[in-house]
MMTF fields as JSON, N, C-alpha, C and O atoms, coordinates in Angstrom:
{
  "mmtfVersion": "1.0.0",
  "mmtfProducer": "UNKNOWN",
  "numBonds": 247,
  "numAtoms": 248,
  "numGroups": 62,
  "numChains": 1,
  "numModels": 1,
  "chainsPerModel": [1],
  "groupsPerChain": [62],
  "chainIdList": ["A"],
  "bondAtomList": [4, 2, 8, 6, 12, 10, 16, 14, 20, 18, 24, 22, 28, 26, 32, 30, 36, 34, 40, 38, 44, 42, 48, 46, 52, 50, 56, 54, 60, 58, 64, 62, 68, 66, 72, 70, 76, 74, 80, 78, 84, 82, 88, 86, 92, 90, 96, 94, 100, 98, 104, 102, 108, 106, 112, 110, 116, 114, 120, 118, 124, 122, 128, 126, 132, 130, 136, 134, 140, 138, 144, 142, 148, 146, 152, 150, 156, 154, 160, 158, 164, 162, 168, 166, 172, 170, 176, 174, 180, 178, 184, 182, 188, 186, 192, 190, 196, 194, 200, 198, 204, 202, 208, 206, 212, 210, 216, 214, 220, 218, 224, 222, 228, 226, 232, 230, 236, 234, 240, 238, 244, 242],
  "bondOrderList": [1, 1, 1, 1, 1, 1, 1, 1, 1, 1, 1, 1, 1, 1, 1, 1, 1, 1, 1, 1, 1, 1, 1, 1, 1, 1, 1, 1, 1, 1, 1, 1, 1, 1, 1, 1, 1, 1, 1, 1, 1, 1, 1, 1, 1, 1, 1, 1, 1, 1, 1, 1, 1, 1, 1, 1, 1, 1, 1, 1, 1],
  "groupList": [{"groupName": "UNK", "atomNameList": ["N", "CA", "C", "O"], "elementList": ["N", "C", "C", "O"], "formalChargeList": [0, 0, 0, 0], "bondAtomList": [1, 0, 2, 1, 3, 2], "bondOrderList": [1, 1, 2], "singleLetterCode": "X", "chemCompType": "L-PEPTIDE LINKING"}],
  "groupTypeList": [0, 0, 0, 0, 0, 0, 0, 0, 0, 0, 0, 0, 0, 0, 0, 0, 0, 0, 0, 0, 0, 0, 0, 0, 0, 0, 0, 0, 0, 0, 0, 0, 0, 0, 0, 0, 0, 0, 0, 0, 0, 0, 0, 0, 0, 0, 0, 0, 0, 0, 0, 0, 0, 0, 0, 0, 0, 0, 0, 0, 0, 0],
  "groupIdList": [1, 2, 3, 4, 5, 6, 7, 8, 9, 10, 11, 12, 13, 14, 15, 16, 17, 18, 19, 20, 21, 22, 23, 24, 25, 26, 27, 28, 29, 30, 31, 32, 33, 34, 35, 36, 37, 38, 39, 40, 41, 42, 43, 44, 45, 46, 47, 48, 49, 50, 51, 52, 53, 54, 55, 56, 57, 58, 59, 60, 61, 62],
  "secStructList": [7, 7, 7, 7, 7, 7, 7, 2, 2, 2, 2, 2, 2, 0, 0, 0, 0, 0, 0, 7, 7, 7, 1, 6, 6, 6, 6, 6, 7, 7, 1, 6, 6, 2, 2, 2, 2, 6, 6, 7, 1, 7, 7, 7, 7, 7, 7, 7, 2, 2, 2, 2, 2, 2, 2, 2, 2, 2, 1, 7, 7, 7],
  "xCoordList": [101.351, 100.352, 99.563, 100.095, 98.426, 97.727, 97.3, 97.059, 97.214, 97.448, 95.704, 94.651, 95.897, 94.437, 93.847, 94.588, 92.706, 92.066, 92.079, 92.052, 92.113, 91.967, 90.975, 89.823, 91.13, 89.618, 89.065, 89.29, 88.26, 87.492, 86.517, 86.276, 85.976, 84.51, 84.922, 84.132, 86.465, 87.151, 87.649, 87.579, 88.467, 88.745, 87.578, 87.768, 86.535, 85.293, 84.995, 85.128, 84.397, 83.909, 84.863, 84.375, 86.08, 86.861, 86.748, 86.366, 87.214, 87.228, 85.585, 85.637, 84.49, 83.688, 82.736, 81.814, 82.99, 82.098, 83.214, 82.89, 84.396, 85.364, 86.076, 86.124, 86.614, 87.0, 85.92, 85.91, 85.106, 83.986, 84.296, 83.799, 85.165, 85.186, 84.197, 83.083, 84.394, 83.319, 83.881, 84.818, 83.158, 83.356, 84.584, 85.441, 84.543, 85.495, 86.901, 87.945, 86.795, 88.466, 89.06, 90.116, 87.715, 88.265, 88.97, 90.027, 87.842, 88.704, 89.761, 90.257, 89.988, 91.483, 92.791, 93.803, 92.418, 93.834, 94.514, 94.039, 95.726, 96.892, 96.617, 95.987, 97.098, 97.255, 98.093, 97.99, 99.288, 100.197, 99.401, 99.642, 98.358, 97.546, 96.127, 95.382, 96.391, 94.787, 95.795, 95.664, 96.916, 97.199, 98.252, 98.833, 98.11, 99.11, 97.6, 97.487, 96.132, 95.312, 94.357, 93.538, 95.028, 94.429, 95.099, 94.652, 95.803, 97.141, 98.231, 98.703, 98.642, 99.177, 100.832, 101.611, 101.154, 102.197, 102.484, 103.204, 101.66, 101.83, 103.317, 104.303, 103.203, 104.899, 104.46, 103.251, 105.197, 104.832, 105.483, 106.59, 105.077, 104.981, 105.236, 104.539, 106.415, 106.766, 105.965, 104.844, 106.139, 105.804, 105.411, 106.388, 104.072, 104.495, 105.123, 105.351, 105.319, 106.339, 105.175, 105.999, 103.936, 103.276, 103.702, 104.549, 103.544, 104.081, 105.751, 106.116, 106.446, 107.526, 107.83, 108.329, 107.371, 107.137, 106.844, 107.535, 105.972, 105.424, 106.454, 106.901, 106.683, 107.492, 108.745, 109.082, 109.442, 110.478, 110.325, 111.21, 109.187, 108.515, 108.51, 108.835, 108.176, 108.08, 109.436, 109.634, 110.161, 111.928, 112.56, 112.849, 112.997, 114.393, 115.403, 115.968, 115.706, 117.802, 118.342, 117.866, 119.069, 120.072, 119.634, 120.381],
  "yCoordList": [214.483, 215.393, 214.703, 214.213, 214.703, 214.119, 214.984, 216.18, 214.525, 214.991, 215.551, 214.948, 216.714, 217.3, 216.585, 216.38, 216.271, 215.692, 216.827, 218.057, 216.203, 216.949, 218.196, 217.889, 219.107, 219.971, 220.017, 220.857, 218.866, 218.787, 219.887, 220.514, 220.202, 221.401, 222.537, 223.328, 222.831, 224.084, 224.052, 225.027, 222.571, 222.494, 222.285, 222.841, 221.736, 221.89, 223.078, 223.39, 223.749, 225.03, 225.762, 226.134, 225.941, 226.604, 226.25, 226.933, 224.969, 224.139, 224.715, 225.406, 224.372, 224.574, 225.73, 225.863, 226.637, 227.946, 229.115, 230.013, 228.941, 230.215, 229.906, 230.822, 228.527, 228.516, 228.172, 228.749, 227.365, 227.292, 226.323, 226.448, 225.021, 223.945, 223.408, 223.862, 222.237, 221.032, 220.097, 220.428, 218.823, 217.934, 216.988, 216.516, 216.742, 215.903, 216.652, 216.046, 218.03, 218.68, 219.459, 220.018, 219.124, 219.028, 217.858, 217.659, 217.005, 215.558, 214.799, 213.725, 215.291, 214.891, 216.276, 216.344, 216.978, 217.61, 217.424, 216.765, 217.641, 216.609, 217.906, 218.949, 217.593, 218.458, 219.13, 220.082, 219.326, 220.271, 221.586, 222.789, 220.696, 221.328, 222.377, 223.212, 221.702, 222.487, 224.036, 225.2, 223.3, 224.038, 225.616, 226.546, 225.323, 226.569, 227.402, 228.396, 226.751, 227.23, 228.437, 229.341, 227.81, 228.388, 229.634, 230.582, 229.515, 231.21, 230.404, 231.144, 229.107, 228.891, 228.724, 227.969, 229.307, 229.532, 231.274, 231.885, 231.549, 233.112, 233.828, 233.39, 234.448, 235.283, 236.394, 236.607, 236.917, 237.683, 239.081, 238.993, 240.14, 241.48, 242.317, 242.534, 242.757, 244.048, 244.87, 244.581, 246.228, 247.338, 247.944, 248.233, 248.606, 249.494, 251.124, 251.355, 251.928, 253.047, 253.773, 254.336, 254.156, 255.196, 253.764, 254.273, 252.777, 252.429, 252.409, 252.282, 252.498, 252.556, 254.085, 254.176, 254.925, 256.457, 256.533, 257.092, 256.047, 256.087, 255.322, 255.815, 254.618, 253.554, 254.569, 254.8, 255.149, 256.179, 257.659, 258.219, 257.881, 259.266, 258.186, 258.694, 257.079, 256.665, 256.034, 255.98, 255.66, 255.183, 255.526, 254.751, 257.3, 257.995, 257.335, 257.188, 257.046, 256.59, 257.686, 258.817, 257.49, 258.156, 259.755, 260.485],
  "zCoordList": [235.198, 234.705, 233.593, 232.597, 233.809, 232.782, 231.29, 231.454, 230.088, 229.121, 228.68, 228.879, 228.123, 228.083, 226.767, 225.806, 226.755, 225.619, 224.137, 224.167, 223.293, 221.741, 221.775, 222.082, 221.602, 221.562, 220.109, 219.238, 220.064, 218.65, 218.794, 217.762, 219.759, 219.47, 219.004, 218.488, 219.139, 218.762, 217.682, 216.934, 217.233, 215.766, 214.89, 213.809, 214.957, 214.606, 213.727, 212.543, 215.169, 215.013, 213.934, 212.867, 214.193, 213.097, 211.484, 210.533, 211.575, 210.483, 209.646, 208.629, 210.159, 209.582, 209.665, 208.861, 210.733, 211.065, 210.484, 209.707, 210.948, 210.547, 208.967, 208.145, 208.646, 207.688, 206.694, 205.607, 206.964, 205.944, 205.188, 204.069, 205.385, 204.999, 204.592, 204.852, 203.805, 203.444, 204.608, 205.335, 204.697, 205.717, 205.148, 205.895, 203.484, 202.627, 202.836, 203.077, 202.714, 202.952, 204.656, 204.953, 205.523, 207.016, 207.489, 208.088, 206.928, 207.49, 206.574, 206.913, 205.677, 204.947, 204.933, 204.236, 205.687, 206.479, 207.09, 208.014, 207.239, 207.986, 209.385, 209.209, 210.371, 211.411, 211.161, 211.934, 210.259, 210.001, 209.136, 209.038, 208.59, 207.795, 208.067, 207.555, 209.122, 209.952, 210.393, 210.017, 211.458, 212.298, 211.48, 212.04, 210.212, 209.352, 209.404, 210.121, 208.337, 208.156, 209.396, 209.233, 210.598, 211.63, 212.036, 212.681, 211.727, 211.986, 213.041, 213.904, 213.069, 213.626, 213.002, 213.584, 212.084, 211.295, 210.885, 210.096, 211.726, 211.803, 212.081, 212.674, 211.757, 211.255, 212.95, 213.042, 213.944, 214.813, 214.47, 213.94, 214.643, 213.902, 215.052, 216.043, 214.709, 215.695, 215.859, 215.441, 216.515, 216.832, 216.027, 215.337, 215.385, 214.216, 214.575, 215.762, 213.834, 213.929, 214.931, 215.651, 215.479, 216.236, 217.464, 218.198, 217.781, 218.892, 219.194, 220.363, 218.445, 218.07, 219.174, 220.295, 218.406, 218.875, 220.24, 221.092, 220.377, 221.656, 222.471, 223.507, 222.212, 223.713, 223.394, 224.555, 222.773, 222.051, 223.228, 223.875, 223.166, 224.219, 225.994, 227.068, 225.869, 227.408, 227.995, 229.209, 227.247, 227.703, 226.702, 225.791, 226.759, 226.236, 226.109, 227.193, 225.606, 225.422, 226.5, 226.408, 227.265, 228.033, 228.343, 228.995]
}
């Protein structure tokens, strides 16, 4: 399987349209560094309590 190329137009775009970087502190980020900044160190978040409820009303316990 061949390996997909880097998507710079996407780290790009982020780096400098969503995060609003300068060009001096995009390109001296480590990739550990981009990729936290991007939500890629995101914590994943349960259910809150009205879905909670709800899935509670659609599969009863016993």
């Amino acid at each position: 399987m061949t390996p997909r190329p880097f998507p710079w137009e996407a780290a790009i775009h982020a780096g400098f349209c969503l995060l609003r970087l300068s060009s001096e502190t995009f390109w001296r980020l480590t990739p550990r560094e981009f990729f936290a900044m991007t939500g890629g160190n995101a914590v994943p978040r349960g259910p809150d309590r009205q879905a909670m409820e709800a899935m509670m009303r659609r599969f009863p316990d016993g």
